[in-house]
Structure formats: C-alpha cells, structure tokens
ZAFI-594137 format. One line per 3 residues: number of its first residue (from 1); their letters; for each residue x, y, z of C-alpha. Coordinates in steps of 0.1 Angstrom, whole numbers, plus 5000, padded with zeros to 4 digits. Example, Ala and Ser with C-alpha at 12.3 -4.5 7.8 and 13.67 -1.06 7.14 Angstrom:
% residues 2
1	AS	5123/4955/5078 ~ 5137/4989/5071;
% end
This chain:
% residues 376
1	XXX	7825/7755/7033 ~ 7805/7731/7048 ~ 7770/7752/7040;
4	XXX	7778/7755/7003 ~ 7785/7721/7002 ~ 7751/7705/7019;
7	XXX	7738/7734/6992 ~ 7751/7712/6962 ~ 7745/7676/6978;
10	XXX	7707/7689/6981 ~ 7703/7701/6946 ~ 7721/7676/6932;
13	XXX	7692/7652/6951 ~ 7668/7676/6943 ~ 7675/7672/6910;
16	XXX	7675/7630/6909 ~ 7645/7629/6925 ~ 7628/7653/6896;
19	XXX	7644/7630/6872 ~ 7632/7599/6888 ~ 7593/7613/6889;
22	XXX	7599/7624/6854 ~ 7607/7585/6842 ~ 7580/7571/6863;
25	XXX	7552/7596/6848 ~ 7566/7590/6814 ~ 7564/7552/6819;
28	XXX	7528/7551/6833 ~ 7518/7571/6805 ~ 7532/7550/6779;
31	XXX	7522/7516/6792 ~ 7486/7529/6786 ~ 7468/7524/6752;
34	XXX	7475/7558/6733 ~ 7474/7564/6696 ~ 7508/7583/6694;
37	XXX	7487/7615/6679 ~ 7502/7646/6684 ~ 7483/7650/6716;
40	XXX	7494/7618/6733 ~ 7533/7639/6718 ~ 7520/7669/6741;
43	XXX	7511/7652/6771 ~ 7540/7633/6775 ~ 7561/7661/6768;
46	XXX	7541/7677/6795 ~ 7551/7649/6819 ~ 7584/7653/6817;
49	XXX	7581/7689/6823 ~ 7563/7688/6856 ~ 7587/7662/6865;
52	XXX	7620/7680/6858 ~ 7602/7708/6874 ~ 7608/7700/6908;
55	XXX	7644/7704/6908 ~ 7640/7739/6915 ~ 7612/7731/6946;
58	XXX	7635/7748/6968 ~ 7646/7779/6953 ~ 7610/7786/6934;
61	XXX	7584/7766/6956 ~ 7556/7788/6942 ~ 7570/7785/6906;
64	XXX	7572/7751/6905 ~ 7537/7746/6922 ~ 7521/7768/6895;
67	XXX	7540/7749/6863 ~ 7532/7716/6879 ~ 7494/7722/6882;
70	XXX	7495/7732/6849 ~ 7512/7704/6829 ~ 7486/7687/6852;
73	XXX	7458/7702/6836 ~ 7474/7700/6802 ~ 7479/7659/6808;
76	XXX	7442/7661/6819 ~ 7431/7674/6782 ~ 7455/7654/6765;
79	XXX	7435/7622/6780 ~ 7466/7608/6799 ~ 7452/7592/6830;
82	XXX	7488/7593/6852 ~ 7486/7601/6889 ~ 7496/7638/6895;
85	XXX	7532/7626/6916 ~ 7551/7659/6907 ~ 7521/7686/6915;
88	XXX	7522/7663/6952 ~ 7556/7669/6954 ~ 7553/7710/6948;
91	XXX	7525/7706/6977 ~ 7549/7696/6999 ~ 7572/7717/6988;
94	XXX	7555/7749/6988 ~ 7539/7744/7026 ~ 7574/7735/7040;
97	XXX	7586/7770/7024 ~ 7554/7788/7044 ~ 7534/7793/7009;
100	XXX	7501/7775/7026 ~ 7478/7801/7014 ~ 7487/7801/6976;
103	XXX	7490/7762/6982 ~ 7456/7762/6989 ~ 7444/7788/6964;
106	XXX	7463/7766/6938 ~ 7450/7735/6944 ~ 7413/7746/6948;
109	XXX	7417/7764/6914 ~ 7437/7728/6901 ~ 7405/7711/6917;
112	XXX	7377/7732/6897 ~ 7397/7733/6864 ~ 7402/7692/6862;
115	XXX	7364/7685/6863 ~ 7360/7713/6832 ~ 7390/7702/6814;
118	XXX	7378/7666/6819 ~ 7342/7673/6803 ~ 7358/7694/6776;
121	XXX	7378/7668/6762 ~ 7354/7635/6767 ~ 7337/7653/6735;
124	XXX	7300/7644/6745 ~ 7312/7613/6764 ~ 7295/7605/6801;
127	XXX	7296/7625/6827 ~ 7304/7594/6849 ~ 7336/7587/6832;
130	XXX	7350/7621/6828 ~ 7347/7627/6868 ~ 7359/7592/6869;
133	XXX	7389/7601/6850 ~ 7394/7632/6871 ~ 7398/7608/6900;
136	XXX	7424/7589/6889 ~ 7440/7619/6881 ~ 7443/7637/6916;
139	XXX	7424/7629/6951 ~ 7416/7656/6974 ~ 7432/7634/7003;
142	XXX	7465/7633/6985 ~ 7464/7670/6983 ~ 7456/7669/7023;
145	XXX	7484/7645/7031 ~ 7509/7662/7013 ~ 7500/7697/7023;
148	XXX	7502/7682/7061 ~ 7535/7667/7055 ~ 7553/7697/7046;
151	XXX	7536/7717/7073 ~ 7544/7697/7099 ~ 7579/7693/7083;
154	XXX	7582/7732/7081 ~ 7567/7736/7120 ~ 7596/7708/7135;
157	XXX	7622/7731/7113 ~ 7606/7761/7134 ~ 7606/7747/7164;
160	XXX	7642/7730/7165 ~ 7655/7769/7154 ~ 7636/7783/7186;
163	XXX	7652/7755/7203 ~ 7689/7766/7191 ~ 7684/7800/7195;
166	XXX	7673/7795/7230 ~ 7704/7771/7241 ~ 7726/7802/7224;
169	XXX	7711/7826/7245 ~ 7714/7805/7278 ~ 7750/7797/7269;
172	XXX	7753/7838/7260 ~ 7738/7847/7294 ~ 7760/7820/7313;
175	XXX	7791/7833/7296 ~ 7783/7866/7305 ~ 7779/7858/7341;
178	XXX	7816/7837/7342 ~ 7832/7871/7330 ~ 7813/7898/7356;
181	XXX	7828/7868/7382 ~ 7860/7863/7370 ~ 7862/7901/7367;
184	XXX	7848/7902/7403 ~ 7873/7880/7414 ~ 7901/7898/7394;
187	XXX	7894/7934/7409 ~ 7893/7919/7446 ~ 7924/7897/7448;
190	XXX	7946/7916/7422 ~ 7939/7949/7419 ~ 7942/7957/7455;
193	XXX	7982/7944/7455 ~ 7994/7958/7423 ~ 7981/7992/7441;
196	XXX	7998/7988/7468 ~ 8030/7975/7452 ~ 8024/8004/7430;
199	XXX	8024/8033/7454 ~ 8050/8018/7478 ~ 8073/8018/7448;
202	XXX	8063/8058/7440 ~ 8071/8069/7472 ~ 8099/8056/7478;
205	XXX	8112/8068/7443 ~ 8099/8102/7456 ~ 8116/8101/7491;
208	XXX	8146/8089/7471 ~ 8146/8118/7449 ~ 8139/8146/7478;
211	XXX	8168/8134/7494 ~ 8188/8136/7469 ~ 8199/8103/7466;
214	XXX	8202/8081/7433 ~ 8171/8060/7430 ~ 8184/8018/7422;
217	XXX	8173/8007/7391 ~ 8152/7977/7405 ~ 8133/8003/7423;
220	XXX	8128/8022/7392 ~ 8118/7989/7374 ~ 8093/7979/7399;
223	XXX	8077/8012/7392 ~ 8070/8006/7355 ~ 8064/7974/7360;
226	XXX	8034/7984/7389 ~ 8021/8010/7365 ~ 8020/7986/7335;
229	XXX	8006/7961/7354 ~ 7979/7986/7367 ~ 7975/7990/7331;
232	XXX	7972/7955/7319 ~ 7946/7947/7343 ~ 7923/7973/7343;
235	XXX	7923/7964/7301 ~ 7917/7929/7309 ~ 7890/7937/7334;
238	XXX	7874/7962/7313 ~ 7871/7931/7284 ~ 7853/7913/7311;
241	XXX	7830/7928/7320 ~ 7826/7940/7284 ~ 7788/7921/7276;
244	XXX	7783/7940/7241 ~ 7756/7960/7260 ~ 7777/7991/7256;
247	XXX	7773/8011/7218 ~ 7796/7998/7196 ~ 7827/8017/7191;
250	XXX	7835/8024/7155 ~ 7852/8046/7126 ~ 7834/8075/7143;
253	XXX	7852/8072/7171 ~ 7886/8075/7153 ~ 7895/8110/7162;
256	XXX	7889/8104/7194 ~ 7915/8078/7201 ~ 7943/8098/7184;
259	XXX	7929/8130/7202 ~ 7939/8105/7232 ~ 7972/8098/7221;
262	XXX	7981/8133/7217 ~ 7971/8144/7254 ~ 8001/8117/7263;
265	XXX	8026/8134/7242 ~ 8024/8112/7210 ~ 8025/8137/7176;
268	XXX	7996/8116/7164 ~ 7980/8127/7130 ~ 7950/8112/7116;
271	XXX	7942/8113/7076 ~ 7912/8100/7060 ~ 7912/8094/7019;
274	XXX	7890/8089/6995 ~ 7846/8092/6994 ~ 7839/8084/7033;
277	XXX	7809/8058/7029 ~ 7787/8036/7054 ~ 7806/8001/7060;
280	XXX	7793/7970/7074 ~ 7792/7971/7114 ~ 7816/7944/7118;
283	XXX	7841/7964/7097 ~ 7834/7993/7113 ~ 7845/7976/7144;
286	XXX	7873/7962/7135 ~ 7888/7991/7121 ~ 7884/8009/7155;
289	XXX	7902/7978/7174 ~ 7928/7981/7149 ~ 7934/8017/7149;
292	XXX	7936/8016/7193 ~ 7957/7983/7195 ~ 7983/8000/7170;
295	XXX	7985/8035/7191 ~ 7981/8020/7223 ~ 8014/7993/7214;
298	XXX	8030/8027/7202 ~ 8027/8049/7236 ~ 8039/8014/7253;
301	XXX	8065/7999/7237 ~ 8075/8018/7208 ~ 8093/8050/7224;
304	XXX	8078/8069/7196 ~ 8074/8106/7192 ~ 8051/8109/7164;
307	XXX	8022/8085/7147 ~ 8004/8087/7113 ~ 7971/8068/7109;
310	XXX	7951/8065/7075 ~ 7921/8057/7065 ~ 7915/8048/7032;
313	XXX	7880/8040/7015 ~ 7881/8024/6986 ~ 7856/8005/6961;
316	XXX	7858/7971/6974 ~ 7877/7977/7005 ~ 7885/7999/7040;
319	XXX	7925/8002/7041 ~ 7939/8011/7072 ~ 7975/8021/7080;
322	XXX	7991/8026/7114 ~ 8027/8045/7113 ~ 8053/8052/7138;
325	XXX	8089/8063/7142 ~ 8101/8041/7171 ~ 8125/8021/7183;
328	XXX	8115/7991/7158 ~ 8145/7980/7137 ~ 8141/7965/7097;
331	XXX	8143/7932/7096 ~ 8133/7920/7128 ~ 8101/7901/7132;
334	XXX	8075/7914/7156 ~ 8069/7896/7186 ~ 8036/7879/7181;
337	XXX	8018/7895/7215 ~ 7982/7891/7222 ~ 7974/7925/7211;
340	XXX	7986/7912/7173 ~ 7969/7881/7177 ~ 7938/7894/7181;
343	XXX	7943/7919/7151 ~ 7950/7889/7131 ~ 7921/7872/7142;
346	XXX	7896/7900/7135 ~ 7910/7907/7100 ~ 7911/7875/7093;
349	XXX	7872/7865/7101 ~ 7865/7896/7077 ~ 7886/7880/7047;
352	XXX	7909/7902/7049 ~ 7947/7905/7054 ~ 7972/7921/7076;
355	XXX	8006/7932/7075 ~ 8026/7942/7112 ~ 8064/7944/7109;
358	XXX	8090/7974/7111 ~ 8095/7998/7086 ~ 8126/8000/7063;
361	XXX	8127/8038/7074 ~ 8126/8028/7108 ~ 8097/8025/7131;
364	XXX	8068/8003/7129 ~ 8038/7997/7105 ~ 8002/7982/7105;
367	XXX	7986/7978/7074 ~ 7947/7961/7075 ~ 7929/7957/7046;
370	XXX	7891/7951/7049 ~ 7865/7935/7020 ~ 7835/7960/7021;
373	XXX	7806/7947/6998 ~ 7790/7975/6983 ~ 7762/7952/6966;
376	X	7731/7969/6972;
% end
C-alpha cells in the first residue's frame, strides 16, 4: 500500500510541476511582442505541449525527451525566443533513468537543428541575430548542468541500493549464523536427555512386558511423550539449520510425502485435477508446506486411517485439499497450533485463503486456495 501510494503522490507532483513549466513558457512567450499570426497560435500551442509533456518523465523519459526537443525546434521557427525549461527538465530526466547516450545523441541533434531552423526562418535576416536568437533559446552549459544533475542523482540512487542490499545480506549472513548456534546449542543440551529419557522409558516398557506384568500408564505416557518430543525437536532443529541453501521442495515433491505417509500405515491417496501447469516458486512452495503440515498433523494427532489429498489447477488459482477420517468432531474449532499458524501465514502472504476445521462427515479438512497469475 505504501508503494502505490508514493506512486500517486509522485505523479500527481509530476504532473504540477508540468503544469507549472507549461504557464511559465506560455507567459514568457506572451509578454514578448508577437503579432498573434497563426504562427505565434503554433508556437504557443507548442509551449504548452512540451510543458504538459513532462508529466510522463518517469514512465517515458525517452518519449518525453524526443517531444520536448521538438516543440523546441518548432518554438525556434515560430520566432518565439522562450528559454527551453521543459527540454532541461527531460535532460534530467532521461540521465536519472540511465538514457545518457540517447540524451546526448538528442541534444547534439537539438544543437545542429536550432542553428538551421534559426537561419530558415530569419528570411535573409543576419547571421549574427539568428545565432543570437539560438542562444537565448538553449546554452550548451544548461544542457551540461542538467545532464550532470540527473546522473549524479541516478549514481547516489545506485549507490544507496548497493548500500541496502549489502546491510540485507550482512543481516541474512548473521541470522544464519544465530540459527546453526541456537541449533548447536539445541542438539547438545537437549537432544542428549530426551534420548535418554526416551530409551529409559522403552526399556523399562519392554522389561515390563517380558515379565508379564501390566505396564503403568505414566510409564506408557512418558514413552509417547519421549518419542514426540524426539520428534518435535529434531523438526525444530532441522528449521534451524535450514539456510535456503538446500533445493527447494515443491509440488514435485508431492508423491513423495504421501509415499511417506503410507510406509507409516496411513491409506494416503493423492489426486491431481485439471491441466498440470508451471506455478510461481513461492506457490509452489507453499503448496508443499501445506500438503506435509496437513499429513504430518494427521499421523500425529488425528488417529486417522486413511487421507485424501488434491490438487487442483485451475485458471487463476492452485487449490489444495487435505482430507482425513479422524478423531476430529463437527463443530469444534481447531486448536490454533504453530503448525496452522504458519499455514495461515504462508497463504496469507500469497493472497490467498485458508479454511482448517473438522468435517461434517467426521474427520478433518484443509482447504488452501492459491492466486497463480498466468499473465505472460
């Protein structure tokens, strides 16, 4: 929001500026001594034009240079002595946008015609006062000032982006070495115990067993809790050290994650509709995170036995759909737990929406939907 609107405050002042040059060249012009012929009509008509011109300098720099040098000329063999503000203004302009070259070629060509048209329309008149005339008209130091200003303009512009994009990098490259340490620190004072815990709480379910005897149920819960914990934290470590270094997983990868789910007993089925087309690499992504945070909440908290996932491509947008049958009852609202979040999140930055809540038939459903622009 904030881009489009710096967008309209800068044409709108674009656009006052052109207006003001446009008055002031029409004002010089007529507080000279002109006959009002049909001429003295065109010129000033060609005033106003070169002014009005400039409120497209930013979009059409080299369009605007061009139509300003030539209402520049024209002014020249209408016999109106104004300085040449606007065609200044599409220097600058132009040079700020990188256009130096045809800049230069432009002006050197607006240079040679001004003399010509000068002695063309003197009609026999002194040299002296045509070249005279061509002064007042333009200076070749004007040209240089101007063309300086927006280079210099357009080299600070460079410079303060090289700047930014080296403080993002820095800040990229310090972040990445906070989460190889806090992932350090992770795998040495955690993962260590909650092995331990872990395998102290297997065997002595397995003793239990061999013996015979019934197992307690707080031994049995700090079992699953020691394997979900093991879980838990070799995710989190794995997002850690995660620096975007590794290929991005995407809808290619699909199959494989519900080729995972099967291998731990989940019927998982994967169906895939419509013309399968290239998407945008952030979509792409996203899709994938959904898809694995839906199966991977189903084989741990669902209790399901079987899972359906879609794919849908579609004109304008990538649907997704995540099914189970599990335990999830209608009508009660999902616990909102990071894994959610962060689906949210991601569909969210896309534009696009995202529905997570049990099914009237029983078990749970994820439904994305993902804007794909297909403008060439």
């Amino acid at each position: 929001m904030s881009t489009k609107r710096f967008a309209v405050r800068a044409g709108v002042r674009d656009w006052a500026i052109a207006v003001c040059v446009a008055a002031m060249l029409l004002s010089a012009a007529l507080s000279g001594d002109h006959t009002g012929t049909d001429l003295d009509l065109l010129g000033y008509a060609l005033l106003v034009v070169g002014g009005l011109a400039l409120g497209a300098r930013r979009r059409a720099p080299v369009a605007v240079l061009v139509v300003t040098g030539l209402c520049v000329v024209g002014c020249q063999a209408a016999g109106l002595e104004v300085p040449a503000v606007a065609y200044l203004f599409a220097v600058y302009a132009a040079v700020r946008a990188g256009h130096l070259r045809i800049t230069v070629a432009a002006s050197v060509a607006l240079l040679v015609a001004l003399p010509l048209t000068a002695l063309a329309s003197s009609h026999g008149g002194p040299v002296d006062e045509a070249l005279a005339r061509t002064r007042g008209v333009i200076e070749l130091g004007w040209l240089v000032a101007a063309g300086a200003a927006g280079e210099a303009l357009r080299q600070a512009e460079r410079r303060a982006d090289e700047a930014e994009r080296t403080r993002e990098e820095t800040a990229r490259r310090r972040a990445d070495e906070e989460r190889l340490h806090i992932a350090r620190e992770l795998h040495d004072s955690l993962t260590h115990q909650i092995s331990v815990i872990k395998v102290q709480a297997e065997v002595a379910v397995h003793v239990a067993r061999r013996r015979g005897e019934q197992v307690p149920e707080v031994l049995l819960a700090i079992q699953e809790a020691g394997r979900e914990a093991a879980r838990d934290l070799r995710a989190t470590l794995e997002a850690l050290r995660d620096d975007d270094t590794a290929p991005p997983r995407g809808l290619d990868h699909v199959p494989e994650l519900v080729k995972r789910a099967r291998t731990s007993g989940l019927a998982a089925t994967l169906t895939i509709e419509g013309q399968r087309c290239a998407v945008p690499a952030a979509v792409d992504r996203t899709a994938y995170r959904i898809v694995q945070e839906s199966l991977t909440n189903v084989a741990r908290h669902a209790a399901a036995s079987t899972a359906s996932v879609r794919i849908g491509y579609r004109a304008d947008a990538l649907a997704i759909r995540v099914d189970d049958d599990g335990k999830a009852v209608p009508g009660t609202a999902p616990l909102p737990g990071i894994g959610l979040l962060g689906m949210h999140e991601r569909v969210t930055a896309l534009g696009g929406h995202l529905r997570a809540e049990p099914r009237d038939e029983g078990g749970f459903t994820v439904q994305a939907e993902l804007p794909v622009d297909r403008t060439p």
